[in-house]
ROLUMTI-472603 format. One record per residue: residue number from 1; residue in one letter; chain; z, y, x of N, C-alpha, C in turn. Coordinates in Angstrom, 1 decimal. Atoms other than C-alpha are relative to their C-alpha. Last residue first. Example, Ala and Ser with C-alpha at 12.3 -4.5 7.8 and 13.67 -1.06 7.14 Angstrom:
BEGIN
<nutor><pos>2</pos><code>s</code><unit>A</unit><n_c3>0.0</n_c3><n_c2>-1.1</n_c2><n_c1>-0.9</n_c1><ca_c3>7.1</ca_c3><ca_c2>-1.1</ca_c2><ca_c1>13.7</ca_c1><c_c3>0.8</c_c3><c_c2>1.1</c_c2><c_c1>-0.8</c_c1></nutor>
<nutor><pos>1</pos><code>a</code><unit>A</unit><n_c3>0.0</n_c3><n_c2>-1.2</n_c2><n_c1>0.9</n_c1><ca_c3>7.8</ca_c3><ca_c2>-4.5</ca_c2><ca_c1>12.3</ca_c1><c_c3>0.0</c_c3><c_c2>1.2</c_c2><c_c1>0.9</c_c1></nutor>
***
This chain:
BEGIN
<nutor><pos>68</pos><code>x</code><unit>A</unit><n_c3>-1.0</n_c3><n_c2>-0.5</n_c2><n_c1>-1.7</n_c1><ca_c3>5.3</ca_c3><ca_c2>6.2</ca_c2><ca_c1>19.4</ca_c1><c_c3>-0.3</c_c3><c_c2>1.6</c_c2><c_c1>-0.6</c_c1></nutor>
<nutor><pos>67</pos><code>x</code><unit>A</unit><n_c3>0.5</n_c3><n_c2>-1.3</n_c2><n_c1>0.1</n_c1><ca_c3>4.8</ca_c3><ca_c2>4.4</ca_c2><ca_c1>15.6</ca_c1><c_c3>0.6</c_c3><c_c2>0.9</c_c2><c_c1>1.2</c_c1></nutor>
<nutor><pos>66</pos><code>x</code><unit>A</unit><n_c3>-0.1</n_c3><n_c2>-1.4</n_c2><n_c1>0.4</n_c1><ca_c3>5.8</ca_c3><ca_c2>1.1</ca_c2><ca_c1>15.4</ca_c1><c_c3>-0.7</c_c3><c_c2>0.7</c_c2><c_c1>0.8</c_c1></nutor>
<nutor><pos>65</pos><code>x</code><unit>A</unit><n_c3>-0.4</n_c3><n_c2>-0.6</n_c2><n_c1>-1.6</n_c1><ca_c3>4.9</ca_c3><ca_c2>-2.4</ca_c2><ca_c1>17.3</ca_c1><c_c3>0.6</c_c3><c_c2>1.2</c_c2><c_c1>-0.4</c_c1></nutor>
<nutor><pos>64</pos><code>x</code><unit>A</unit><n_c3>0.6</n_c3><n_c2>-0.9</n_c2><n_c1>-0.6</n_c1><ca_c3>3.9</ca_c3><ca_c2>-3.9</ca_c2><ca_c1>13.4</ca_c1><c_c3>1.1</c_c3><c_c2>0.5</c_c2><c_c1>1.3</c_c1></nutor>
<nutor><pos>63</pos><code>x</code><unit>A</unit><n_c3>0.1</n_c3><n_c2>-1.6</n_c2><n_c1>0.4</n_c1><ca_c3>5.7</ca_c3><ca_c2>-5.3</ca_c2><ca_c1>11.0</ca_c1><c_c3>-0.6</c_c3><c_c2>0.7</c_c2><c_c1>1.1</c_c1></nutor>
<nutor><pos>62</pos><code>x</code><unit>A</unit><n_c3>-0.3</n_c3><n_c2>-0.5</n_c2><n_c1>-1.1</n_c1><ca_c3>4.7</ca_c3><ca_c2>-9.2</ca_c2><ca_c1>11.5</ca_c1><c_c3>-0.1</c_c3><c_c2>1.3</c_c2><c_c1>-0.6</c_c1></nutor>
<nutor><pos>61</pos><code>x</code><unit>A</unit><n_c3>-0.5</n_c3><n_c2>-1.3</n_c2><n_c1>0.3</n_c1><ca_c3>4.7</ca_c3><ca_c2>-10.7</ca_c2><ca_c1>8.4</ca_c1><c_c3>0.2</c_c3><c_c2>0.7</c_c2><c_c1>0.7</c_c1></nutor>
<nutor><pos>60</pos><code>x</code><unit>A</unit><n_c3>1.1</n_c3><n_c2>-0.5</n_c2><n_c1>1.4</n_c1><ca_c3>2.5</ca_c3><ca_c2>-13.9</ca_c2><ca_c1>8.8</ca_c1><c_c3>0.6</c_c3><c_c2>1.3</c_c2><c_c1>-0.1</c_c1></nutor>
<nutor><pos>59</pos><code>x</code><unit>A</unit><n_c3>-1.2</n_c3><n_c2>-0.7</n_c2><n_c1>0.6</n_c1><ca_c3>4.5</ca_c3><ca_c2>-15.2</ca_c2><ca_c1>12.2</ca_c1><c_c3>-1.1</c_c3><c_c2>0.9</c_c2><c_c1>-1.0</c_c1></nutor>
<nutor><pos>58</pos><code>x</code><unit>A</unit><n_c3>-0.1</n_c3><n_c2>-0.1</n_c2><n_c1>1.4</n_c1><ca_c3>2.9</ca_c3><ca_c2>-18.1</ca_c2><ca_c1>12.6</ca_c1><c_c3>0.4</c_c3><c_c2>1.2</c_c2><c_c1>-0.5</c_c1></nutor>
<nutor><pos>57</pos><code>x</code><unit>A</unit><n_c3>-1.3</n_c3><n_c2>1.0</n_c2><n_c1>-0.2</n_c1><ca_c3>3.0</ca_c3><ca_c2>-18.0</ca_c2><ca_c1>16.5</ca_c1><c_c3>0.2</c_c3><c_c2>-0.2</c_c2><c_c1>-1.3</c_c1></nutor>
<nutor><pos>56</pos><code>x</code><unit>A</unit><n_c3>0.6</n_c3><n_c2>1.3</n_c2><n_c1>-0.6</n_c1><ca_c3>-1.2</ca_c3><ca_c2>-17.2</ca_c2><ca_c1>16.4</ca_c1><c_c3>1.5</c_c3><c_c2>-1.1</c_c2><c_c1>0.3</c_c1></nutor>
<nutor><pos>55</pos><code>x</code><unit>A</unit><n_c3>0.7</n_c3><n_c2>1.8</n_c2><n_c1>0.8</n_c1><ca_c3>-0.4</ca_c3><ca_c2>-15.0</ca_c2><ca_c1>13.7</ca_c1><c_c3>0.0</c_c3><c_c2>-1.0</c_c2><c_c1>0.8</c_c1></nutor>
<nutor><pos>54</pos><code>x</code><unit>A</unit><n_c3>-1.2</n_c3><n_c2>0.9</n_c2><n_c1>0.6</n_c1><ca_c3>2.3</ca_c3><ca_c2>-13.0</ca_c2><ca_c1>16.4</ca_c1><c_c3>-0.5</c_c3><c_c2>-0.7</c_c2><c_c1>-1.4</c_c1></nutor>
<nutor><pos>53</pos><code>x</code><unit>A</unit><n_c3>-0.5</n_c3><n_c2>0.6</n_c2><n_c1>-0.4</n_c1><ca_c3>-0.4</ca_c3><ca_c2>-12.8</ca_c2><ca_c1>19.0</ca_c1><c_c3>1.4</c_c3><c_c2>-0.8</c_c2><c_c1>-1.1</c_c1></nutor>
<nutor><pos>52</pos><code>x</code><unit>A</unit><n_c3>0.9</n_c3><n_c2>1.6</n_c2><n_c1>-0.3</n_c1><ca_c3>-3.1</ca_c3><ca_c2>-11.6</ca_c2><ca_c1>17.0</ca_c1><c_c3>1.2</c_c3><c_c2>-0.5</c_c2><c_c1>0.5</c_c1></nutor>
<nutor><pos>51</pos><code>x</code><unit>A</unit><n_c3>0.2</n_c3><n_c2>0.0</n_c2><n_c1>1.0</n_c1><ca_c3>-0.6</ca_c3><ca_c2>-8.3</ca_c2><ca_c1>16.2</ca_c1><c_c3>-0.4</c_c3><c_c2>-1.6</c_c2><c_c1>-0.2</c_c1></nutor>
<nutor><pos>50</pos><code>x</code><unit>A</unit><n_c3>-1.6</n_c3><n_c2>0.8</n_c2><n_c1>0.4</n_c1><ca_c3>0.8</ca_c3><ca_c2>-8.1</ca_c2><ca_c1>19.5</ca_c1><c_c3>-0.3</c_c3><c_c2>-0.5</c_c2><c_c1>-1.4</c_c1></nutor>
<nutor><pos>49</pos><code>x</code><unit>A</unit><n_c3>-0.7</n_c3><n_c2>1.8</n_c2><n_c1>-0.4</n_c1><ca_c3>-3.0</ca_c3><ca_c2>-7.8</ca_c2><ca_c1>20.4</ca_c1><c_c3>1.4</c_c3><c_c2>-0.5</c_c2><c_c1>-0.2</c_c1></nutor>
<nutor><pos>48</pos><code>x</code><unit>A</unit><n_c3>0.4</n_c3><n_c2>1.4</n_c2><n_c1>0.5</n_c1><ca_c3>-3.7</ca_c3><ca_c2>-5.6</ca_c2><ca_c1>17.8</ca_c1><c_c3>0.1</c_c3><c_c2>-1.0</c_c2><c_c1>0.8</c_c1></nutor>
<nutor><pos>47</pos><code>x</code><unit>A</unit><n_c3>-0.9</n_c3><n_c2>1.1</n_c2><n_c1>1.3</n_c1><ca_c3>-0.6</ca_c3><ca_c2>-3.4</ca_c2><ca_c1>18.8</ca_c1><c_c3>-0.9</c_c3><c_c2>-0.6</c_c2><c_c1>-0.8</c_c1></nutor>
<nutor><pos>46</pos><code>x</code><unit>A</unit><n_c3>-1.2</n_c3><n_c2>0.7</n_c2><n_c1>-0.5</n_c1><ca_c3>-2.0</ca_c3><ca_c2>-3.2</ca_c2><ca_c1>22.8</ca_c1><c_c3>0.7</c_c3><c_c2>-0.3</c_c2><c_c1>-1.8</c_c1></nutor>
<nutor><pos>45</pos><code>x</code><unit>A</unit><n_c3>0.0</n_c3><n_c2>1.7</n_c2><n_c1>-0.6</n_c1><ca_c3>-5.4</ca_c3><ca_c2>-2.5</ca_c2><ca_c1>21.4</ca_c1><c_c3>1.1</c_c3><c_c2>-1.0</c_c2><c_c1>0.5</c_c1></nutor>
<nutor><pos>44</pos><code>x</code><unit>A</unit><n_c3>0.2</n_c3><n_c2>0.3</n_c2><n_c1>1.0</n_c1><ca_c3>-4.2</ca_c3><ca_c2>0.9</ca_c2><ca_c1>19.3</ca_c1><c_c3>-0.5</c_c3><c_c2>-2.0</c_c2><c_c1>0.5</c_c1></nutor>
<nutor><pos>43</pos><code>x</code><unit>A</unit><n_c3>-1.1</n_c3><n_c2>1.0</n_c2><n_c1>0.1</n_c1><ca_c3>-2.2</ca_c3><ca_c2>2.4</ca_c2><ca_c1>22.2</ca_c1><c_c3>-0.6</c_c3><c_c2>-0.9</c_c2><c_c1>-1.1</c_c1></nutor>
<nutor><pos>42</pos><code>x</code><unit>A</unit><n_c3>-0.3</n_c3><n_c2>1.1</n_c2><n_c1>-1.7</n_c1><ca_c3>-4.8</ca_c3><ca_c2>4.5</ca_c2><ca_c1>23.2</ca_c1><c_c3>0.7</c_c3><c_c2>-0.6</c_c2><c_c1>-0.3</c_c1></nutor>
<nutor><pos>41</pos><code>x</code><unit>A</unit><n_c3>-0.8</n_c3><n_c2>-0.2</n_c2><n_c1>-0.7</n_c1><ca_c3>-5.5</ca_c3><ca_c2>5.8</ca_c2><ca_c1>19.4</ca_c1><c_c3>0.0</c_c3><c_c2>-0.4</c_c2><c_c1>1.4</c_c1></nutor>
<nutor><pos>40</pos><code>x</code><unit>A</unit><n_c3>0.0</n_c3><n_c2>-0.6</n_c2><n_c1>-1.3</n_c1><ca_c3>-9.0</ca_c3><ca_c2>5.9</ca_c2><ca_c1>18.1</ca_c1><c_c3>1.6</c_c3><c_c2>0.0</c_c2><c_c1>1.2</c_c1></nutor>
<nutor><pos>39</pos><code>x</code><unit>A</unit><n_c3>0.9</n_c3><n_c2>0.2</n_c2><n_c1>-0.7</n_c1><ca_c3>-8.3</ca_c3><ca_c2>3.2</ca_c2><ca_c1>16.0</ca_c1><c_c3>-0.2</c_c3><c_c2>0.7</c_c2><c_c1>1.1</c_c1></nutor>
<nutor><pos>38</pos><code>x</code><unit>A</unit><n_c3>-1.1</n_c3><n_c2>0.6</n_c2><n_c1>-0.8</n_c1><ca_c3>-5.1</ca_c3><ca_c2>5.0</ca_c2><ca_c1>14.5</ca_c1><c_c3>-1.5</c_c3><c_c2>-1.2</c_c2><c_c1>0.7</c_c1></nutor>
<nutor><pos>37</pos><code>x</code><unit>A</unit><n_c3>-1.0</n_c3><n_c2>-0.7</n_c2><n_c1>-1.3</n_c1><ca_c3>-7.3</ca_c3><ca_c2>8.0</ca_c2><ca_c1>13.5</ca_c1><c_c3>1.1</c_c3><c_c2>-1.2</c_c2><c_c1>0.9</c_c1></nutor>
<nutor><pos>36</pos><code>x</code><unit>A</unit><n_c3>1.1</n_c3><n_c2>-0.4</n_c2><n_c1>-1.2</n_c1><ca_c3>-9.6</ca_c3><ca_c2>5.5</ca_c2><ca_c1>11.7</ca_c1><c_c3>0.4</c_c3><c_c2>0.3</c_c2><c_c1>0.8</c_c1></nutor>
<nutor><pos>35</pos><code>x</code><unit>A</unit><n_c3>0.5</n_c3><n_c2>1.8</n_c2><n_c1>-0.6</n_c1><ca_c3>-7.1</ca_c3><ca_c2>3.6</ca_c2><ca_c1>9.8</ca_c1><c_c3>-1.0</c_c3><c_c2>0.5</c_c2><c_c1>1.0</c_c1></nutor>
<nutor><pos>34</pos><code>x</code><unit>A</unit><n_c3>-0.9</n_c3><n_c2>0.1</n_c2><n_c1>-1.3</n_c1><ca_c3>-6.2</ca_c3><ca_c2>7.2</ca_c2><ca_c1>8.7</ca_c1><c_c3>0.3</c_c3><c_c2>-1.5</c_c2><c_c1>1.0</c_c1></nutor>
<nutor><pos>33</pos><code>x</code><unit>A</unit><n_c3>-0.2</n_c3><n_c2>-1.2</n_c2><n_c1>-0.9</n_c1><ca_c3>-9.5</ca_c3><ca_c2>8.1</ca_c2><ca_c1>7.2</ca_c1><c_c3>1.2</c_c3><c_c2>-0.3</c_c2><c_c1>1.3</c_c1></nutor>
<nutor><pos>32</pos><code>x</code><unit>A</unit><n_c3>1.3</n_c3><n_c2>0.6</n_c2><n_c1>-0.8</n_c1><ca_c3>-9.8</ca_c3><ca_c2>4.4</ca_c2><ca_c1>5.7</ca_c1><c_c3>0.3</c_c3><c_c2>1.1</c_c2><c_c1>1.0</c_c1></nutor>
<nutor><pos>31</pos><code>x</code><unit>A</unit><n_c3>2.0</n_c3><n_c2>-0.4</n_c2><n_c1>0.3</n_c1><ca_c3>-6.8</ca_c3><ca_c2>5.0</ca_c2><ca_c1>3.9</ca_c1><c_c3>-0.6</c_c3><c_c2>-0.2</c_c2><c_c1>1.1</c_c1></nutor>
<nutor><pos>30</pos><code>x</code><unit>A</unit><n_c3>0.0</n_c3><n_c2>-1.3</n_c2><n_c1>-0.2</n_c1><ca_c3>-3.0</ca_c3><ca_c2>3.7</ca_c2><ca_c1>4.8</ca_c1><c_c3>-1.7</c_c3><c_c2>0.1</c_c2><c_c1>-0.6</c_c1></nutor>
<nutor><pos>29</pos><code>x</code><unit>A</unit><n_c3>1.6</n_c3><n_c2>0.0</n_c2><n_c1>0.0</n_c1><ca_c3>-0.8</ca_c3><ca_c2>0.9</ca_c2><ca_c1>3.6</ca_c1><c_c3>-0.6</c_c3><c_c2>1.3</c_c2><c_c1>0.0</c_c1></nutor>
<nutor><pos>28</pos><code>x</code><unit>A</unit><n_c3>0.5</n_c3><n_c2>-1.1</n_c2><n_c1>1.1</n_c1><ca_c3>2.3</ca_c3><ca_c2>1.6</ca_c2><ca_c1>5.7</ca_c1><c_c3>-1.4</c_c3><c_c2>-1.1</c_c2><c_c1>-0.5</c_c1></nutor>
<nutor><pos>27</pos><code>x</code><unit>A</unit><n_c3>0.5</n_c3><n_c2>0.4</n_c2><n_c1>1.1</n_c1><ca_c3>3.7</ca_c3><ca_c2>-1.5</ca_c2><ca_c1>7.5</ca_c1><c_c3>-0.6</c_c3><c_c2>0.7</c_c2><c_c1>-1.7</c_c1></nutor>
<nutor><pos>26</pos><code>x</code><unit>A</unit><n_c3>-0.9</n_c3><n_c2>0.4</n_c2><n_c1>0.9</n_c1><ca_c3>3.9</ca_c3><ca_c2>-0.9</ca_c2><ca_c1>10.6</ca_c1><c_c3>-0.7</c_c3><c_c2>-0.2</c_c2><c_c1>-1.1</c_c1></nutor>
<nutor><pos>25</pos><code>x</code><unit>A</unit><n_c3>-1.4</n_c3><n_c2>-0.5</n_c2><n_c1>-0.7</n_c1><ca_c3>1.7</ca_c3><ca_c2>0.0</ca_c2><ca_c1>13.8</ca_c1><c_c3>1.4</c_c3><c_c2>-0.5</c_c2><c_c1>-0.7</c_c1></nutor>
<nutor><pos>24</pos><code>x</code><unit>A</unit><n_c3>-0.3</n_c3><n_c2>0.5</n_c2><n_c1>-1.1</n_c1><ca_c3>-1.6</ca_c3><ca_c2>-2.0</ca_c2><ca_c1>12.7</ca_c1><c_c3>1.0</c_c3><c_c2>0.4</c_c2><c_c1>0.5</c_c1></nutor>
<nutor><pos>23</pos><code>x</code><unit>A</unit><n_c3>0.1</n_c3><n_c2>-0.4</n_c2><n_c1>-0.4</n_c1><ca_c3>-1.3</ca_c3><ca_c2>0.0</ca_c2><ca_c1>9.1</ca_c1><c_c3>0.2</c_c3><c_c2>-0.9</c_c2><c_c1>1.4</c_c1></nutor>
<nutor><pos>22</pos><code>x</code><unit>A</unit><n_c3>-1.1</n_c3><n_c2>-0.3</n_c2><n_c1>-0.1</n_c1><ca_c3>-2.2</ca_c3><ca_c2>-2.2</ca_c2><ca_c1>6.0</ca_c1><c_c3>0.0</c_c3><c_c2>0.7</c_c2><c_c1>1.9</c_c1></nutor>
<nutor><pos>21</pos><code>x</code><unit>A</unit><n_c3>-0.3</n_c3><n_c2>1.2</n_c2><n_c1>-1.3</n_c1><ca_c3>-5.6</ca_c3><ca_c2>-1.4</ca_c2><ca_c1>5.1</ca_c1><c_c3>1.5</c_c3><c_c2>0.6</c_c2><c_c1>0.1</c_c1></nutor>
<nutor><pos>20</pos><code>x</code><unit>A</unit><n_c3>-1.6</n_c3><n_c2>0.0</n_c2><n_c1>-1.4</n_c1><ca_c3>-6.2</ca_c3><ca_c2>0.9</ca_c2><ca_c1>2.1</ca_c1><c_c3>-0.3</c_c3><c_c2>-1.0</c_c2><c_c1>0.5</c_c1></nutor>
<nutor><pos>19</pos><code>x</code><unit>A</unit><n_c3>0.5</n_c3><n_c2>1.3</n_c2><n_c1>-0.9</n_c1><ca_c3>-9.5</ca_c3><ca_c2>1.5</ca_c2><ca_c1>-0.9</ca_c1><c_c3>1.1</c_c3><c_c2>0.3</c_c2><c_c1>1.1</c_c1></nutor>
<nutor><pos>18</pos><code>x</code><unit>A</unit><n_c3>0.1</n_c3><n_c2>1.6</n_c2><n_c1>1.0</n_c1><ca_c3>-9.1</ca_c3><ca_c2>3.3</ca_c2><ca_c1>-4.4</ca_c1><c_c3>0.0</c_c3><c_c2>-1.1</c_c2><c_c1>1.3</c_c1></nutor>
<nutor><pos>17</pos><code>x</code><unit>A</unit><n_c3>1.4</n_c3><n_c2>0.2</n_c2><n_c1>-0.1</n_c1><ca_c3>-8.1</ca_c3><ca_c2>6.9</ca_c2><ca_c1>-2.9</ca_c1><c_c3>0.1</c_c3><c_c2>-1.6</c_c2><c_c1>-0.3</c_c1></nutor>
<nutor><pos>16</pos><code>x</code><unit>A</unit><n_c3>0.3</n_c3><n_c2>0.7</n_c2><n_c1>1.4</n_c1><ca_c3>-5.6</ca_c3><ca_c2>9.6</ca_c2><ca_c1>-3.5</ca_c1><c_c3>-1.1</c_c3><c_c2>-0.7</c_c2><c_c1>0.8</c_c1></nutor>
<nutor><pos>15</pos><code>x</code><unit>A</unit><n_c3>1.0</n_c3><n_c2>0.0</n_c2><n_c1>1.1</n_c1><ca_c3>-4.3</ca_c3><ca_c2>11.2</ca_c2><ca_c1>-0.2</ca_c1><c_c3>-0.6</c_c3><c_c2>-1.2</c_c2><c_c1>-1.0</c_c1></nutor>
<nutor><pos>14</pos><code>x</code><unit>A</unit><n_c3>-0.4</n_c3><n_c2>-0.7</n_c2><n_c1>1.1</n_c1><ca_c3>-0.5</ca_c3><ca_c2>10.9</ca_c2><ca_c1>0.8</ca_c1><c_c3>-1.1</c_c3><c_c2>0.1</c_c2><c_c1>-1.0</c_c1></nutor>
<nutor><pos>13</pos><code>x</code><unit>A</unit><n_c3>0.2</n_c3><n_c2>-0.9</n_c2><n_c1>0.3</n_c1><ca_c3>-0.9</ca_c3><ca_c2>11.0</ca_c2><ca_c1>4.3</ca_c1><c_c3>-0.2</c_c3><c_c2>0.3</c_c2><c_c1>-1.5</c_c1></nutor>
<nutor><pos>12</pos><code>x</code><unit>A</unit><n_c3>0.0</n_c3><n_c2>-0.9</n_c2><n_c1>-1.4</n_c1><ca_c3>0.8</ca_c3><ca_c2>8.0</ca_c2><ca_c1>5.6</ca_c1><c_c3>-0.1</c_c3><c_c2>1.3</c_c2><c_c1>-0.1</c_c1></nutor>
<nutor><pos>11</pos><code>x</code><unit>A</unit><n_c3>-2.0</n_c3><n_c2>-0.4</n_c2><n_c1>0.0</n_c1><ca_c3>1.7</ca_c3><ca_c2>6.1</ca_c2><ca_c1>2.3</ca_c1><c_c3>-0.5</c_c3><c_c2>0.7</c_c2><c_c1>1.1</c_c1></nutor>
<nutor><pos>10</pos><code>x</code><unit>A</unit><n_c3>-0.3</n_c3><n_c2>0.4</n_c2><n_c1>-1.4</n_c1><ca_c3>-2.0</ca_c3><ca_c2>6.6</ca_c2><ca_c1>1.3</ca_c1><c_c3>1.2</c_c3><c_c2>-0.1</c_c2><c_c1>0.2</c_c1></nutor>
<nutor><pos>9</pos><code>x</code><unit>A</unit><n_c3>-0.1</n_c3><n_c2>-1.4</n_c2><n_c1>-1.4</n_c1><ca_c3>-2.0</ca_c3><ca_c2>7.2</ca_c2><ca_c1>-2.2</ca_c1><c_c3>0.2</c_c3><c_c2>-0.6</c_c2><c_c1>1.1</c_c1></nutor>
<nutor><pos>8</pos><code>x</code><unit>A</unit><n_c3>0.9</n_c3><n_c2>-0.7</n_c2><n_c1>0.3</n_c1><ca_c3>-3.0</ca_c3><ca_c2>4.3</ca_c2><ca_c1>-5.1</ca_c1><c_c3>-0.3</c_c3><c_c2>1.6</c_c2><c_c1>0.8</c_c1></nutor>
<nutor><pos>7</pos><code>x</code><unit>A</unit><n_c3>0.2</n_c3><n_c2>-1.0</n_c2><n_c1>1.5</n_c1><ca_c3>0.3</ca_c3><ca_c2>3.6</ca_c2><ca_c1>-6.1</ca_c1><c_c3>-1.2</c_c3><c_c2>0.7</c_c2><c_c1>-0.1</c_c1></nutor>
<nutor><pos>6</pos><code>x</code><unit>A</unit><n_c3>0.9</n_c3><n_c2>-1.4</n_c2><n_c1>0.8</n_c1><ca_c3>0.4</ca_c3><ca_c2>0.7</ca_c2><ca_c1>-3.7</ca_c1><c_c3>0.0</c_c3><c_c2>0.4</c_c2><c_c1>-1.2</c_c1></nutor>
<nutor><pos>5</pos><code>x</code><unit>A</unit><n_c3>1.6</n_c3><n_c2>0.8</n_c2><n_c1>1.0</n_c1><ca_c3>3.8</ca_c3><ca_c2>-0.9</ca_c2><ca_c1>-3.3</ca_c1><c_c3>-0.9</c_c3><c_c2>1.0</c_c2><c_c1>-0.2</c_c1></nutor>
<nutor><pos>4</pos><code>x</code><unit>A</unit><n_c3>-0.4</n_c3><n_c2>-0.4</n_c2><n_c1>1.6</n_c1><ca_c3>6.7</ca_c3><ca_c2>0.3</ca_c2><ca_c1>-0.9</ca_c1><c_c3>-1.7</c_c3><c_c2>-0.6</c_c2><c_c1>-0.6</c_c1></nutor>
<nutor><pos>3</pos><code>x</code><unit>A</unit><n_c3>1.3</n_c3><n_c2>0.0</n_c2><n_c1>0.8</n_c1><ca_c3>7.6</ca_c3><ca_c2>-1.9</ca_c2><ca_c1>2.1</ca_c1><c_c3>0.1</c_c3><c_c2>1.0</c_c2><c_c1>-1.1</c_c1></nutor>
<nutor><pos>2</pos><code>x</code><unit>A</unit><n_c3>0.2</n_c3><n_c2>0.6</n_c2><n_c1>1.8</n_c1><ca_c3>10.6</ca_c3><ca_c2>-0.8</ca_c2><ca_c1>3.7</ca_c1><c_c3>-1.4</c_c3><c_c2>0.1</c_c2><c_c1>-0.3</c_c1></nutor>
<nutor><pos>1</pos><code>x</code><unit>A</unit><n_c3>0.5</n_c3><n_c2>-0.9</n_c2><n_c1>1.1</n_c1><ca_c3>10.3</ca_c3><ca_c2>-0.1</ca_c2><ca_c1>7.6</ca_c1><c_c3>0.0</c_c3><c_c2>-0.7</c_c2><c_c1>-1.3</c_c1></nutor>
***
């Protein structure tokens, strides 16, 4: 996935808001709202552990497990 730069909208859904996390799946930055919905997901512990796992081999830019 292409990075794009915050503008201040979710890249996922779009809404306006002053505060994002980048997304545990790729590399959207998304709002708190949708940081939440990907929390609840079932699949959401298997891509923070791939996540831990690829800091712990250095790998600083890991894009994420994508989006099922």
């Amino acid at each position: 996935m292409r990075e794009r730069p915050w503008n201040g909208r979710c890249h996922r859904c779009g809404k306006e808001t002053s505060c994002h996390i980048m997304s545990m799946f790729n590399t959207e930055l998304i709002c708190m709202d949708c940081a939440e919905k990907e929390e609840n997901r079932p699949d959401y512990e298997d891509a923070n552990a791939a996540d831990v796992a690829a800091i712990k081999q250095g790998n600083y830019n890991f894009e994420g497990v994508g989006m099922k």
